[in-house]
C-alpha positions as CSV (number, residue, x, y, z in Angstrom):
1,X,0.0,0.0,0.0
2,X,2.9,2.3,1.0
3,X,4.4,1.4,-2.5
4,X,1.1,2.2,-4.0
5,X,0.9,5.7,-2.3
6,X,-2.7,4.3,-1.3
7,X,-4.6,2.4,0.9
8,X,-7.1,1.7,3.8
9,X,-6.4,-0.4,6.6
10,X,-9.6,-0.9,9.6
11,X,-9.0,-2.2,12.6
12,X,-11.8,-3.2,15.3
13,X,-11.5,-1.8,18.7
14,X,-14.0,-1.2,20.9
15,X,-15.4,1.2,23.3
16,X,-14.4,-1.3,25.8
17,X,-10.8,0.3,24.8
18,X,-11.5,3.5,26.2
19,X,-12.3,2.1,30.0
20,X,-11.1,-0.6,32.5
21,X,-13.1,-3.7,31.9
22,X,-14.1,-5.8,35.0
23,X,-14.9,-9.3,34.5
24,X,-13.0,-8.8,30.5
25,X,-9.8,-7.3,31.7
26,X,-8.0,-9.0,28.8
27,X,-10.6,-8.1,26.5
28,X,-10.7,-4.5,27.3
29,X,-6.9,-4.3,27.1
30,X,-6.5,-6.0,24.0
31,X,-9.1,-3.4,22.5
32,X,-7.3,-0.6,23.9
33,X,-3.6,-1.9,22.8
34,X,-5.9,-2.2,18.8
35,X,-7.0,1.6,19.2
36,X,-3.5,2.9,20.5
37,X,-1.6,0.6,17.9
38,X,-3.9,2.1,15.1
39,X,-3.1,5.6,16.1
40,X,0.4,5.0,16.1
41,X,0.2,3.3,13.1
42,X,-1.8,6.1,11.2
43,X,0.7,8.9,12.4
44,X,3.6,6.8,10.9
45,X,1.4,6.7,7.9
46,X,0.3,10.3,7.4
47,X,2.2,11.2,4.8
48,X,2.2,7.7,2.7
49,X,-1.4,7.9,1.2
50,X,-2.4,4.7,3.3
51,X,-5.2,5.8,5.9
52,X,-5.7,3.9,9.2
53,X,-9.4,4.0,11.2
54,X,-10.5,2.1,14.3
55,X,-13.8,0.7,14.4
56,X,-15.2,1.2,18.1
57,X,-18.7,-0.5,18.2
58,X,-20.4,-0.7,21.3
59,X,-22.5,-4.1,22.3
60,X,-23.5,-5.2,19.3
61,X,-26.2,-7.6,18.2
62,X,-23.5,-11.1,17.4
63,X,-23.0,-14.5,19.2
64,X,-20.2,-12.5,20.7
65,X,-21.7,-12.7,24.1
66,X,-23.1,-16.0,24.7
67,X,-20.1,-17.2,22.8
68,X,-17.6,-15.7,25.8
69,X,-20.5,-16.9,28.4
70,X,-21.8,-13.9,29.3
71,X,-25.6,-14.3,28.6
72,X,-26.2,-13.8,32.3
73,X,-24.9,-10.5,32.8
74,X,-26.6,-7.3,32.2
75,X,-25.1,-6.1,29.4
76,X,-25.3,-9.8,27.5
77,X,-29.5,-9.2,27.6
78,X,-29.7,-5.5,27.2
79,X,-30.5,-4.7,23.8
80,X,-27.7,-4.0,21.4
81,X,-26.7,-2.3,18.5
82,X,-27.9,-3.5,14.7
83,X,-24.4,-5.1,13.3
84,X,-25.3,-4.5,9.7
85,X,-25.6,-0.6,10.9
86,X,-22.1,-0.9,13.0
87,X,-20.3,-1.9,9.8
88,X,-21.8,0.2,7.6
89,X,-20.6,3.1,9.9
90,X,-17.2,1.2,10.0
91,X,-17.0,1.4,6.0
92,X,-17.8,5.2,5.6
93,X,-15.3,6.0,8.0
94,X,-13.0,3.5,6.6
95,X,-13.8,5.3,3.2
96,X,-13.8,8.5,4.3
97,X,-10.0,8.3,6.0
98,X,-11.4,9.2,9.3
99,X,-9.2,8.3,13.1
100,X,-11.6,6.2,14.5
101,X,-15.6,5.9,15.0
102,X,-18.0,5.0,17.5
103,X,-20.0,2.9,15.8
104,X,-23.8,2.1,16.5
105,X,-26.9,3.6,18.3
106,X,-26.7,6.9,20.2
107,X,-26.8,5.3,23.1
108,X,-23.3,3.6,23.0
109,X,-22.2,7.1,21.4
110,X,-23.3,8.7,24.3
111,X,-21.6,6.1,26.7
112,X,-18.6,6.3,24.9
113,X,-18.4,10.3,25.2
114,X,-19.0,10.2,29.1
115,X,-16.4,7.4,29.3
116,X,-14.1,9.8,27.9
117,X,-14.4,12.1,31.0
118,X,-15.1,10.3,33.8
119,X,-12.2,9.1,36.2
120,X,-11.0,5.0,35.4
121,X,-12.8,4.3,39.0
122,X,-16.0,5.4,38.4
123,X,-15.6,3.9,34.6
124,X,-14.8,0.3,36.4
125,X,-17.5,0.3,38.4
126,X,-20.4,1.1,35.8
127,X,-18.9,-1.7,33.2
128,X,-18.4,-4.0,36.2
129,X,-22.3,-3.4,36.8
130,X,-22.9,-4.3,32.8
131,X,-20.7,-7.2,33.2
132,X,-19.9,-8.9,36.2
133,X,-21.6,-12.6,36.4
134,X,-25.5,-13.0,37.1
135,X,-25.9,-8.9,36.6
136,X,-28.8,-9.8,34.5
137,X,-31.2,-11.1,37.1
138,X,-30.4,-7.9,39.4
């Protein structure tokens, strides 16, 4: 691509990346190492033609959460975002060259946003409330 002077490369992170993530520690992490590594990435890219964007969906309607066992916890019955409408976000920011997106409803636009200025403490607490173990019957 850098040979080419063009190209797009999308990486999916996750608004998980932008706050500690109590009972998916290593998923969080692993989201927020994606976002940083695509920002790095993109800045060593800037001048090459190549664009890199990170995909940051919220909860999103998949198999992804009964699939890591998480169908009991509040955040694996809540309602969630319309995949097809995620990645379609994901493309026109992909196509458009943009950083990053939140992808999905307003809702996890919204959480994202507060997550963004609210102290790591108070940001563990509320996702441990989403997703800690049997937080769907409470």
């Amino acid at each position: 691509m850098v040979d080419r002077g063009q190209g797009r490369i999308l990486f999916t992170s996750s608004i998980a990346a932008l706050m500690p993530g109590p009972f998916e520690a290593v998923y969080a992490a692993s989201k927020a190492f994606i976002h940083s590594f695509s920002e790095g990435l993109r800045n060593e890219l800037k001048d090459t033609g190549v664009t890199v964007t990170a995909l940051m969906p919220g909860p999103t309607d998949t198999n992804f959460f009964h699939r890591a066992g998480m169908d009991d916890t509040k955040v694996g019955a809540d309602k969630k975002d319309d995949a097809a409408e995620v990645a379609k976000q994901g493309f026109e920011a992909l196509m458009a060259g943009k950083d990053d997106i939140i992808a999905g409803s307003l809702k996890t636009k919204i959480l994202a946003s507060v997550s963004k200025v609210l102290p790591d403490t108070v940001n563990a607490e509320l996702h441990s409330q989403l997703t800690k173990p049997e937080s769907a019957n409470q």
